[in-house]
C-alpha positions in Angstrom: 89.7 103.4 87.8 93.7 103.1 87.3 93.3 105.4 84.6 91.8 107.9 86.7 94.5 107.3 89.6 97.3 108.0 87.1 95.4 111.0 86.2 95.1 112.1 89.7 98.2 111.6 90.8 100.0 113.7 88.1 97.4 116.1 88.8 98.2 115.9 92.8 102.1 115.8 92.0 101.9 118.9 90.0 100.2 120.7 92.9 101.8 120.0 95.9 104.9 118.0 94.5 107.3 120.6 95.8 106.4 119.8 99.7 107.4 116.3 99.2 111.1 116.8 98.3 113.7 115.6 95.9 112.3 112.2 95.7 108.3 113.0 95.7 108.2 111.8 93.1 109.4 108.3 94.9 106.2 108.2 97.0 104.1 109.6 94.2 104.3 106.6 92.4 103.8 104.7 95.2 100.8 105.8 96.0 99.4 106.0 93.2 100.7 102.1 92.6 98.7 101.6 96.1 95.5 103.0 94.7 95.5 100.8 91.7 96.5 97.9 93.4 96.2 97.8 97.3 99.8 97.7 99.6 101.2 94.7 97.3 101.8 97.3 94.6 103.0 100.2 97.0 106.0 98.0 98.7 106.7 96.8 94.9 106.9 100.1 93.5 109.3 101.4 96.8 111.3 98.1 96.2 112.1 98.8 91.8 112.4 102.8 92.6 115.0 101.4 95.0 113.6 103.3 98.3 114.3 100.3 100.2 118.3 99.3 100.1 120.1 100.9 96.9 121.3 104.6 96.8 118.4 106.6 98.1 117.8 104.0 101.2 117.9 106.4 103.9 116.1 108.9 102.5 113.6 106.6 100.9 112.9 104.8 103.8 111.3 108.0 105.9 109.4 108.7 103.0 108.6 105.0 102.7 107.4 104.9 106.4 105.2 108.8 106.1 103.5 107.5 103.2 103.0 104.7 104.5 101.2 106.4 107.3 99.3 108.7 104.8 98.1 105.6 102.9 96.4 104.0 105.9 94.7 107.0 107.4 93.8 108.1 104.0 92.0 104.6 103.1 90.3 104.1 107.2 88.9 107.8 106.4 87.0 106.7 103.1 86.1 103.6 104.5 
């Protein structure tokens, strides 16, 4: 299970990482935190890579909010 989403998610990164931006990586992680965990982990992970408040806050936020949005369509498609 997580070990598969870690997998995965390097995998995915490695692939279409560049579309994401600077701080793909941001969301990435959060994702991949959301998989293993549920939406607890995702707003964790945005909250200690510091894409809510802190430095990268404007930027971080829109990607906060898109994936986000890609999380919840994502997980009512598969279930």
């Amino acid at each position: 299970g997580a070990i598969g989403s870690i997998l995965g998610t390097f995998v995915s990164f490695y692939i279409t990482g560049g579309l994401l931006g600077v701080g793909g990586w941001r969301i990435a992680a959060c994702l991949c935190a959301s998989y293993i965990g549920g939406s607890l982990n995702f707003a964790s992970t945005a909250q200690a890579l510091g894409m809510v408040g802190g430095d990268a806050a404007a930027q971080g936020q829109a990607l906060l909010a898109a994936g986000m949005a890609a999380d919840n369509v994502a997980m009512a498609l598969y279930l």
